[in-house]
Backbone atoms as SQL, in Angstrom:
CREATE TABLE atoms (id INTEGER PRIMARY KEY, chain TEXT, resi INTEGER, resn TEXT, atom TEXT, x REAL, y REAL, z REAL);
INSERT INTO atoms VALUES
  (1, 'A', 1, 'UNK', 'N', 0.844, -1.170, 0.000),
  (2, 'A', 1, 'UNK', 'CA', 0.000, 0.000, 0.000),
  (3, 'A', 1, 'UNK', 'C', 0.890, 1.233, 0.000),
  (4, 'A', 2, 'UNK', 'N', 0.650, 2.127, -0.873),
  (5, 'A', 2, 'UNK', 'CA', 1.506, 3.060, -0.748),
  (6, 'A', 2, 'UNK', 'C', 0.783, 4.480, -0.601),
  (7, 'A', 3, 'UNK', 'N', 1.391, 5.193, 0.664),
  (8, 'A', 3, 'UNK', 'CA', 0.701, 6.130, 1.447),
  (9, 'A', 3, 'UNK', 'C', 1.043, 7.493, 1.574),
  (10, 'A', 4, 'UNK', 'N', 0.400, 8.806, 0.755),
  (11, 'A', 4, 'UNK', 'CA', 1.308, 9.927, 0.702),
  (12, 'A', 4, 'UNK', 'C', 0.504, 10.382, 2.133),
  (13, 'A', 5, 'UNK', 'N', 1.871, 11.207, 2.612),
  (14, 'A', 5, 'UNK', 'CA', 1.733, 11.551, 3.860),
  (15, 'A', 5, 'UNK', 'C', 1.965, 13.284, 3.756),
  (16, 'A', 6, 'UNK', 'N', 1.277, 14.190, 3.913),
  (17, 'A', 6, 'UNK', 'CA', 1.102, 15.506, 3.931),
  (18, 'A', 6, 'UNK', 'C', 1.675, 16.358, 5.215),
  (19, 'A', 7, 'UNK', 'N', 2.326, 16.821, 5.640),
  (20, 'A', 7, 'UNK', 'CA', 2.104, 17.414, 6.533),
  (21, 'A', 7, 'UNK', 'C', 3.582, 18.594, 6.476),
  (22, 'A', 8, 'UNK', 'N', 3.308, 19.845, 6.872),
  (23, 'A', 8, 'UNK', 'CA', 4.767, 21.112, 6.786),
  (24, 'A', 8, 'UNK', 'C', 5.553, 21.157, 7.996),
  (25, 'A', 9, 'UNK', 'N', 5.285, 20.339, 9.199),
  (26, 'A', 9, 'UNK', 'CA', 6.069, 19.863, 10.202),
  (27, 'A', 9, 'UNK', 'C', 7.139, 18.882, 10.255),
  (28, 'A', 10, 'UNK', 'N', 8.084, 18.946, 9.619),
  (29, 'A', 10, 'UNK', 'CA', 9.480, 18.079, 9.389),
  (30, 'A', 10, 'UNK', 'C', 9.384, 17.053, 10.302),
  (31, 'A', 11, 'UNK', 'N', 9.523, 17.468, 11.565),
  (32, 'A', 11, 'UNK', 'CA', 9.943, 16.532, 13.013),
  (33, 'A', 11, 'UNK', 'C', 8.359, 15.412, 13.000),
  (34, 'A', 12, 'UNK', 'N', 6.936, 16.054, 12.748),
  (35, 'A', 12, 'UNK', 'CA', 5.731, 15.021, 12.765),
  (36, 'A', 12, 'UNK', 'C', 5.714, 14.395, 11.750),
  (37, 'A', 13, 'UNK', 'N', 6.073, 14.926, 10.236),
  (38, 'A', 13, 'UNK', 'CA', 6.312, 14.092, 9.108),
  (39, 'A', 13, 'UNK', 'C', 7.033, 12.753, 9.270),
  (40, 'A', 14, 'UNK', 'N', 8.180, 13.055, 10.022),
  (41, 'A', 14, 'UNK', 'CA', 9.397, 12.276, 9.438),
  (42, 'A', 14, 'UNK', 'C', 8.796, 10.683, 10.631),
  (43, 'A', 15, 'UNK', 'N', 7.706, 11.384, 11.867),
  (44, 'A', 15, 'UNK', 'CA', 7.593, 10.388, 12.377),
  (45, 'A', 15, 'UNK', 'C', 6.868, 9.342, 12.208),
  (46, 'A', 16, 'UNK', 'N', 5.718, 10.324, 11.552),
  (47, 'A', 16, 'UNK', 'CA', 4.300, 9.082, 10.670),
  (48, 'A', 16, 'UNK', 'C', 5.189, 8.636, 9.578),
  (49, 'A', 17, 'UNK', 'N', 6.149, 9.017, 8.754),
  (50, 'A', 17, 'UNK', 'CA', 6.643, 8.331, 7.675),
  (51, 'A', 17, 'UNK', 'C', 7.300, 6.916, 8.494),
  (52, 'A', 18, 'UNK', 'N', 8.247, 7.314, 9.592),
  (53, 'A', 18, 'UNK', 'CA', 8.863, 6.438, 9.783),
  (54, 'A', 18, 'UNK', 'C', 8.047, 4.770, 10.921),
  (55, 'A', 19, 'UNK', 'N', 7.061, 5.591, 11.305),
  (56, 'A', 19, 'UNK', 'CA', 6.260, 4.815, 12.014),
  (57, 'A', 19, 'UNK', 'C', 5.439, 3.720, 11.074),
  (58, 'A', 20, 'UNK', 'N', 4.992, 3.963, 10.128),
  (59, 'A', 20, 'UNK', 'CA', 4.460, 3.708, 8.854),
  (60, 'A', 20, 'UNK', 'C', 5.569, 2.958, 7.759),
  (61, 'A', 21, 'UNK', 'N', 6.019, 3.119, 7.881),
  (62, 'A', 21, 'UNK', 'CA', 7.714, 2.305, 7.068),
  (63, 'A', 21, 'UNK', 'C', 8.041, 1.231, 8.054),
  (64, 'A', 22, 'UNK', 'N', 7.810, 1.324, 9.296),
  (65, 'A', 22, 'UNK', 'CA', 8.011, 0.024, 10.238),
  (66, 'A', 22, 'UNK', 'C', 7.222, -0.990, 9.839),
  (67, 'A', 23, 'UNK', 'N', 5.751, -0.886, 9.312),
  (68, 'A', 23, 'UNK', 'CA', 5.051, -1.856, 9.131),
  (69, 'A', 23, 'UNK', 'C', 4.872, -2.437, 7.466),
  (70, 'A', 24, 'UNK', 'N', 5.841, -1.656, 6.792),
  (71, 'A', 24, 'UNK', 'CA', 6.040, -1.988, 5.719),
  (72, 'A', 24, 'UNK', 'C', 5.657, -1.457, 4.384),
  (73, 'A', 25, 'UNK', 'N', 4.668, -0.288, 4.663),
  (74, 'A', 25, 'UNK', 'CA', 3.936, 0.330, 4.200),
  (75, 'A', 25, 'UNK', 'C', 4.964, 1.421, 3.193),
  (76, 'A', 26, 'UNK', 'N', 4.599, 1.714, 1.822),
  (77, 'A', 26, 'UNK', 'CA', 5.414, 2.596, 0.719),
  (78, 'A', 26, 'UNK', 'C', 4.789, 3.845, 1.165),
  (79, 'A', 27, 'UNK', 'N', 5.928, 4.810, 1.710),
  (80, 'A', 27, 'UNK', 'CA', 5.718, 5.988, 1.919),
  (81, 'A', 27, 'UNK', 'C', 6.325, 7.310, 1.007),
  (82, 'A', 28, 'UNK', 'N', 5.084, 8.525, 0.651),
  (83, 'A', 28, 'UNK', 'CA', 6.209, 9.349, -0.553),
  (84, 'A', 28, 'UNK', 'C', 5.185, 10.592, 0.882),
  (85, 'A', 29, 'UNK', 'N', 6.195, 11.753, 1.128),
  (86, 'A', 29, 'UNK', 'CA', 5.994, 12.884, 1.747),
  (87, 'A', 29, 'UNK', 'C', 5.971, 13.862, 0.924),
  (88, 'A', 30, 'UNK', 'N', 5.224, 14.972, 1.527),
  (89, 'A', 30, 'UNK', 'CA', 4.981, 15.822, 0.817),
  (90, 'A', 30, 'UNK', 'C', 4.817, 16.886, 2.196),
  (91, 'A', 31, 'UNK', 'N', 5.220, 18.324, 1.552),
  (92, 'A', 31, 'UNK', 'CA', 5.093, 19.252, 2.921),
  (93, 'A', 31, 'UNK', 'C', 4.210, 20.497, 2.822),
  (94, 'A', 32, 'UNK', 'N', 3.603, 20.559, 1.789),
  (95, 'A', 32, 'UNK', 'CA', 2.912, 21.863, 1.109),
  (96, 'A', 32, 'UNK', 'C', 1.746, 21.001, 0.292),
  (97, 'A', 33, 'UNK', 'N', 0.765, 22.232, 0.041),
  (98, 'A', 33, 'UNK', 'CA', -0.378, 21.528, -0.755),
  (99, 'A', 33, 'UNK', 'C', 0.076, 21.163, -2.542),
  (100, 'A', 34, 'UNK', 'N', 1.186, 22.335, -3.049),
  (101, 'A', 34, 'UNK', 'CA', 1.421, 21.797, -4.206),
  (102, 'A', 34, 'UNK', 'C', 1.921, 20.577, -4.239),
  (103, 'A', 35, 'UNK', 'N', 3.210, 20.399, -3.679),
  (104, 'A', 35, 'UNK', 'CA', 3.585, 18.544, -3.822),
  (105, 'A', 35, 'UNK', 'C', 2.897, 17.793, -3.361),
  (106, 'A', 36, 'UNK', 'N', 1.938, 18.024, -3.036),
  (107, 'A', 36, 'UNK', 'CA', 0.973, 16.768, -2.554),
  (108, 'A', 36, 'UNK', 'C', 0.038, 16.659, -3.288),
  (109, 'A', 37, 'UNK', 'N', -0.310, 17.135, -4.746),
  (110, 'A', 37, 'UNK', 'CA', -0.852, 17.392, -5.497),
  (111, 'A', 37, 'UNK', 'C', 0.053, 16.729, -6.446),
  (112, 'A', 38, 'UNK', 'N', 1.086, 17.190, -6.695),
  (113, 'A', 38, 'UNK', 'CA', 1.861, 16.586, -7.876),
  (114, 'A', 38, 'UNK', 'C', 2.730, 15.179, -7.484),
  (115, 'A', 39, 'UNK', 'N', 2.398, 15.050, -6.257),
  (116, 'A', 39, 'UNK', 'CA', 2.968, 13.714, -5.994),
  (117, 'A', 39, 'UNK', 'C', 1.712, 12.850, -6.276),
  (118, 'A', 40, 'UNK', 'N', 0.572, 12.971, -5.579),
  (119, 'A', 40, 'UNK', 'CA', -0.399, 12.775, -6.026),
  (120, 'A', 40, 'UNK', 'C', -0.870, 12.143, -7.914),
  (121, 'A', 41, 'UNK', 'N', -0.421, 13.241, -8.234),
  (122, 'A', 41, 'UNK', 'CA', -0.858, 13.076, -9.702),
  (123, 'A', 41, 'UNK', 'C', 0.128, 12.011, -10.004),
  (124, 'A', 42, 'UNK', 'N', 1.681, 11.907, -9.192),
  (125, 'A', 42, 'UNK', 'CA', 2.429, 11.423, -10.153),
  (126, 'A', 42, 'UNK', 'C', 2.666, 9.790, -9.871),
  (127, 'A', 43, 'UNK', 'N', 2.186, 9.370, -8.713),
  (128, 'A', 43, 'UNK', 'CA', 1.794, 8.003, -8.083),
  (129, 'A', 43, 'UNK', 'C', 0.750, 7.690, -7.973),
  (130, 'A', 44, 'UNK', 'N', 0.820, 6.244, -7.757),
  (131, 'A', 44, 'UNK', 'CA', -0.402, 5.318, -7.627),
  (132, 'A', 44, 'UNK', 'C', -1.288, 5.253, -5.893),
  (133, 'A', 45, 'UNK', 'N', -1.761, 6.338, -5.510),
  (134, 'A', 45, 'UNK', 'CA', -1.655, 6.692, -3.694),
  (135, 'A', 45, 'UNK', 'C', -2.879, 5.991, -3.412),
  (136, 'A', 46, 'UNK', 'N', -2.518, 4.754, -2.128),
  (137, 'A', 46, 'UNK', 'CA', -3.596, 4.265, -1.709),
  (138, 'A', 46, 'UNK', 'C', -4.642, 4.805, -0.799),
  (139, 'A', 47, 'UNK', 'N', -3.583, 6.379, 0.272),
  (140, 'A', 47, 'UNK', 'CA', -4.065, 6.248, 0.989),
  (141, 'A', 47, 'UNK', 'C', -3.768, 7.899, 1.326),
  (142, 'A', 48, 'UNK', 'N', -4.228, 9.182, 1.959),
  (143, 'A', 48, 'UNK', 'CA', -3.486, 10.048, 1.685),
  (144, 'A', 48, 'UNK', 'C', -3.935, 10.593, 3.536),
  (145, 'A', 49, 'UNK', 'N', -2.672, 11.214, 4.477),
  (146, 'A', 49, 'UNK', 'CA', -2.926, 11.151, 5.832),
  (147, 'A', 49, 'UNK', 'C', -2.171, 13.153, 5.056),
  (148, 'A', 50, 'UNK', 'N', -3.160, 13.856, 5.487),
  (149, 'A', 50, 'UNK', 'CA', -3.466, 14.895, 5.358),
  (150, 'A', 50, 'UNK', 'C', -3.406, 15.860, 6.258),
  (151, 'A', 51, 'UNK', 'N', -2.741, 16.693, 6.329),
  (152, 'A', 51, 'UNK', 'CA', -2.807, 18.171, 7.145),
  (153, 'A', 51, 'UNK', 'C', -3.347, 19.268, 6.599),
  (154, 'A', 52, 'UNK', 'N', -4.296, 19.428, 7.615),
  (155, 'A', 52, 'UNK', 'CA', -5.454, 21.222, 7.076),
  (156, 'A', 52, 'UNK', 'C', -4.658, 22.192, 6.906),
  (157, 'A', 53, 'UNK', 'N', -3.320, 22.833, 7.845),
  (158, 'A', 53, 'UNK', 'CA', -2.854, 23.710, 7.616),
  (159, 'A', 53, 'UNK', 'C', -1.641, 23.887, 7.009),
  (160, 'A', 54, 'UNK', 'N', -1.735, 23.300, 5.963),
  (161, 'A', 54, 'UNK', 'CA', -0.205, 23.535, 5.184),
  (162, 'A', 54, 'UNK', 'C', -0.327, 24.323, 4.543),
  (163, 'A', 55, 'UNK', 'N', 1.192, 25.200, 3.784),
  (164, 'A', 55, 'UNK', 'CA', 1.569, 25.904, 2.440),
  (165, 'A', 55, 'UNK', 'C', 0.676, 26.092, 1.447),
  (166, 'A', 56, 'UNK', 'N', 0.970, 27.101, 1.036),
  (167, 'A', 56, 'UNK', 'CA', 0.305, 27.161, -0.981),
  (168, 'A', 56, 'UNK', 'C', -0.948, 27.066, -0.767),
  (169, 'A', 57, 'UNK', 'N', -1.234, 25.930, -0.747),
  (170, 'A', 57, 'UNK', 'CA', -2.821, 25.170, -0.730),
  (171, 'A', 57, 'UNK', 'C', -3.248, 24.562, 0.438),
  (172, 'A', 58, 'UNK', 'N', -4.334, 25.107, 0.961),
  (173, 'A', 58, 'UNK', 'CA', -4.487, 24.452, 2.670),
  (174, 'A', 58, 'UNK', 'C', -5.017, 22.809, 2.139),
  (175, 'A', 59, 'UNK', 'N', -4.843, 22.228, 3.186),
  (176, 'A', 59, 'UNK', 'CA', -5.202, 20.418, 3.072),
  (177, 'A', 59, 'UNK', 'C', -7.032, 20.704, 2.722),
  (178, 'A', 60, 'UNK', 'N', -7.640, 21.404, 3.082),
  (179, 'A', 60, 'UNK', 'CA', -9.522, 21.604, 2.182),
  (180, 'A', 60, 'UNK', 'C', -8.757, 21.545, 0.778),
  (181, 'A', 61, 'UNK', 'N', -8.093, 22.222, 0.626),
  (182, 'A', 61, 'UNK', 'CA', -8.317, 22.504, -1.224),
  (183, 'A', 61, 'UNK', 'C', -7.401, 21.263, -1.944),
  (184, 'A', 62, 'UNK', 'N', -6.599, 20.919, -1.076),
  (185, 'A', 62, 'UNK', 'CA', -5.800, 19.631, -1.585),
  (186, 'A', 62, 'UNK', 'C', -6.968, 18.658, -2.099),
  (187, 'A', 63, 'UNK', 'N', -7.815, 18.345, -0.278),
  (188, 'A', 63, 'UNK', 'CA', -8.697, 17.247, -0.618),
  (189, 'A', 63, 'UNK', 'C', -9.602, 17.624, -1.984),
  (190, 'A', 64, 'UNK', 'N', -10.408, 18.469, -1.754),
  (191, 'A', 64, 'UNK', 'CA', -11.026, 19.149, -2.994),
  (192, 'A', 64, 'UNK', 'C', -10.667, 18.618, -4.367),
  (193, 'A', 65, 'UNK', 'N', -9.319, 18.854, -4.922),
  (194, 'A', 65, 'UNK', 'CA', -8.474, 18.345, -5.901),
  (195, 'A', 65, 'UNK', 'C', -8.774, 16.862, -5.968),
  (196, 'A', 66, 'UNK', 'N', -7.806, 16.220, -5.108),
  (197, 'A', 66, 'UNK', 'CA', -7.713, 14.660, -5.472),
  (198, 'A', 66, 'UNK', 'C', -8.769, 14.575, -5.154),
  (199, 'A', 67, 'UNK', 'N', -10.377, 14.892, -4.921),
  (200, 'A', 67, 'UNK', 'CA', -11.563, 13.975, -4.852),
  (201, 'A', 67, 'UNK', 'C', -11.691, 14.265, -6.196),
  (202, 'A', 68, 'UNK', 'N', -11.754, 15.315, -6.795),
  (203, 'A', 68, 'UNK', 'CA', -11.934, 15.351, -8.310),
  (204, 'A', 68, 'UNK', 'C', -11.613, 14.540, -9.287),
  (205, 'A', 69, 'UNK', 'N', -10.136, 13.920, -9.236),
  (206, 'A', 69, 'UNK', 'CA', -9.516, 13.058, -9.622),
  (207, 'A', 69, 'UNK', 'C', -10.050, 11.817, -9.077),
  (208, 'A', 70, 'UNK', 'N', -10.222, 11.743, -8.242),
  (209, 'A', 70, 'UNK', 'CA', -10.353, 9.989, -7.944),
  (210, 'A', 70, 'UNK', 'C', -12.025, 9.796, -8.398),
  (211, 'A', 71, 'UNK', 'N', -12.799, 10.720, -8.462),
  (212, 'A', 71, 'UNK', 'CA', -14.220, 10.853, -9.209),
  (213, 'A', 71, 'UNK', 'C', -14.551, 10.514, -9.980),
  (214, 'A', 72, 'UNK', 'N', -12.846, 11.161, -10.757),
  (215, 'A', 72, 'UNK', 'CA', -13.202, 10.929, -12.702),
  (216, 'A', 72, 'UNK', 'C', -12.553, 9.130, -12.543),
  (217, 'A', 73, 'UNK', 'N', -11.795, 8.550, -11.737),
  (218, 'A', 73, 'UNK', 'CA', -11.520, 7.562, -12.094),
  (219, 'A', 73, 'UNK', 'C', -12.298, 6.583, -12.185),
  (220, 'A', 74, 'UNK', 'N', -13.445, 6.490, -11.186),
  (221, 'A', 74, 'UNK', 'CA', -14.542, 5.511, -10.829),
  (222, 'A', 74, 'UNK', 'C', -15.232, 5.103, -12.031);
């Protein structure tokens, strides 16, 4: 399962990544709403653990986005 993980806090990122990598799980980070968007677009994401207050694009308008996308995929 591979799991983009959102969040602009380095030190909480690095811990859900690494907590989440213990159990085996494919992790891609992202720290702002744009790369989590274009990481998004650019992988296969099973699963996306999201922060409201990030960069650029708050985590509402992120989700907003990839529901659009995963809409048109259905």
């Amino acid at each position: 399962m591979r799991i983009l993980v959102v969040e602009d806090d380095q030190i909480i990122r690095e811990g859900i990544c690494e907590y989440l990598s213990a159990f085996g799980y494919d992790i891609i980070e992202a720290k702002d709403g744009q790369e989590a968007l274009i990481k998004f677009n650019k992988n296969e994401i099973n699963l996306v653990i999201l922060d409201i207050q990030i960069p650029f694009l708050n985590g509402l308008e992120v989700l907003k986005e990839i529901r659009k996308k995963v809409i048109c995929l259905c």
